[in-house]
Phi, psi and omega in degrees: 000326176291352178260342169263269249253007141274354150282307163334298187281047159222323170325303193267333189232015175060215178320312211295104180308284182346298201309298204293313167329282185303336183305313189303282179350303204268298184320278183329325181277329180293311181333292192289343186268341183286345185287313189282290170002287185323295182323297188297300192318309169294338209055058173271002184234168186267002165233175152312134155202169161249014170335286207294333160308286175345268190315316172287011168249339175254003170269315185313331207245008181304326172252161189251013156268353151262347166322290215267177223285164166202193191274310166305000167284308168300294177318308185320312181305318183274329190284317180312311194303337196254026145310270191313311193272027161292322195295296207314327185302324221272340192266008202228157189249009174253041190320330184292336204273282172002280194290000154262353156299327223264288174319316163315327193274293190315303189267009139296343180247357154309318182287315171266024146170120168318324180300334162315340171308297161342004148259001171277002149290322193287322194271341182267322185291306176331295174305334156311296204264356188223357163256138183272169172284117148296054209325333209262316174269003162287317169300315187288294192334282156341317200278311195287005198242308142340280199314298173312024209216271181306320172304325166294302182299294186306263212358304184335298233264331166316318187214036138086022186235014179298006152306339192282344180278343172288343171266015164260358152273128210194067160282158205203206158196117156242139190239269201314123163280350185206151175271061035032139183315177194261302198290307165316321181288312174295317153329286198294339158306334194235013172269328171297345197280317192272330183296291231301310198304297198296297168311338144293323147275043149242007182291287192338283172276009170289319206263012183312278205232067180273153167286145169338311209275000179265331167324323169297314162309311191274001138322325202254322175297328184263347173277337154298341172255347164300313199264021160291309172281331153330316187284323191280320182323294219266021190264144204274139182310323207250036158259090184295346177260359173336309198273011174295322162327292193326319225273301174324302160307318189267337171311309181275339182277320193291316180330315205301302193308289224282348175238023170280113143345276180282353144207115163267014155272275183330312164299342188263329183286338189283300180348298194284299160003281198293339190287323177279334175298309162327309151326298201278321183277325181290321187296316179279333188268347174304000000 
């Protein structure tokens, strides 16, 4: 699918290295303010902020291979959405309508990289935790994970391309982020390493004394980053932009440090940190 809205965006805009550059820009400030958005609504944090926009924007520019325009920006989009309206289910008096929006969005982001099937784990654990069980919205799940499947295959099948499913399937391995000396790649491993480790313990005491429904929510946020690396392992290298899946999940996770309270040296130092690990990725990528 990423290869049809990239022949689209060269209809309309030919050639222009600029365009797609901004475009990629302005995708990124919509990510992150839709990121934050999520953040308030639901109440993962106990106050307003734009921390968590802050940090997904400064996770984006950690590689200079998530920069220019790709296919995982759009994928980002469709997994946050069926994210949020995940947070939703436990809150609506229409659930079926949710969970086949929610299931639709997960198998849409199949069509621009195979490895994403692996979040259709992410939509059962959603119906665990925030659906009691139910036979009738397992099906609508189900139905709603379907329908871009069937809808695609007539187009195909219309116009003569069921060829297009022997090329979707497309698995790999990618560990390394950048082709850089082994002493960059280890810096830069063990400064992220260090945002993530520390934003999971300030997760630990933010969420203390948090309500069920937000335990859940960040139940469903850390199962979601699992299966981002999962995703990110098995995506063939020369999608360079693969480990961007990562960036969401971990955005909301790092967020915690950087709004820890009760020690604010350790929250200012992860600050500066990430900022100098930023310096330190541009200084090697110029």
């Amino acid at each position: 699918m990423y290869n049809f809205v990239l022949t689209a965006l060269a209809f309309i805009f030919k050639q222009n290295a600029f365009i797609y550059c901004l475009f990629s820009v302005i995708l990124v400030f919509i990510q992150a303010l839709y990121l934050n958005n999520i953040s308030v609504r639901h109440k993962l944090f106990h106050r307003f902020t734009f921390v968590p926009a802050f940090v997904f924007v400064l996770m984006s520019t950690y590689a200079p291979n998530f920069l220019p325009f790709n296919e995982t920006l759009i994928i980002n989009f469709l997994l946050l959405g069926s994210l949020d309206i995940m947070f939703g289910f436990s809150q609506t008096n229409q659930p079926r309508k949710l969970i086949f929006n929610a299931s639709m969005l997960l198998s849409l982001a199949v069509f621009f990289q195979f490895t994403m099937l692996a979040f259709f784990l992410l939509l059962v654990v959603g119906m665990v935790l925030f659906r009691s069980f139910n036979a009738g919205e397992w099906s609508v799940a189900l139905m709603g994970y379907l329908t871009p499947v069937y809808f695609i295959v007539c187009i195909l099948f219309l116009v003569d391309n069921l060829a297009f499913f022997s090329s979707l399937r497309h698995l790999g391995f990618s560990l390394s982020l950048e082709n850089k000396p082994n002493l960059y790649q280890i810096i830069s491993f063990s400064g992220i390493s260090l945002l993530l480790i520390s934003g999971m313990y300030a997760m630990q005491i933010n969420i203390a004394m948090s309500s069920i429904y937000i335990r859940r929510d960040w139940t469903a946020i850390i199962f979601y980053f699992i299966l981002s690396l999962i995703a990110g392992f098995v995506t063939d290298f020369t999608i360079k932009s693969a480990w961007l899946i990562t960036v969401p999940p971990m955005s909301f996770i790092i967020s915690h440090i950087l709004l820890l309270e009760k020690n604010k040296r350790l929250s200012n130092f992860i600050f500066y940190l990430s900022l100098l690990l930023l310096v330190f990725n541009i200084w090697v990528n110029k």
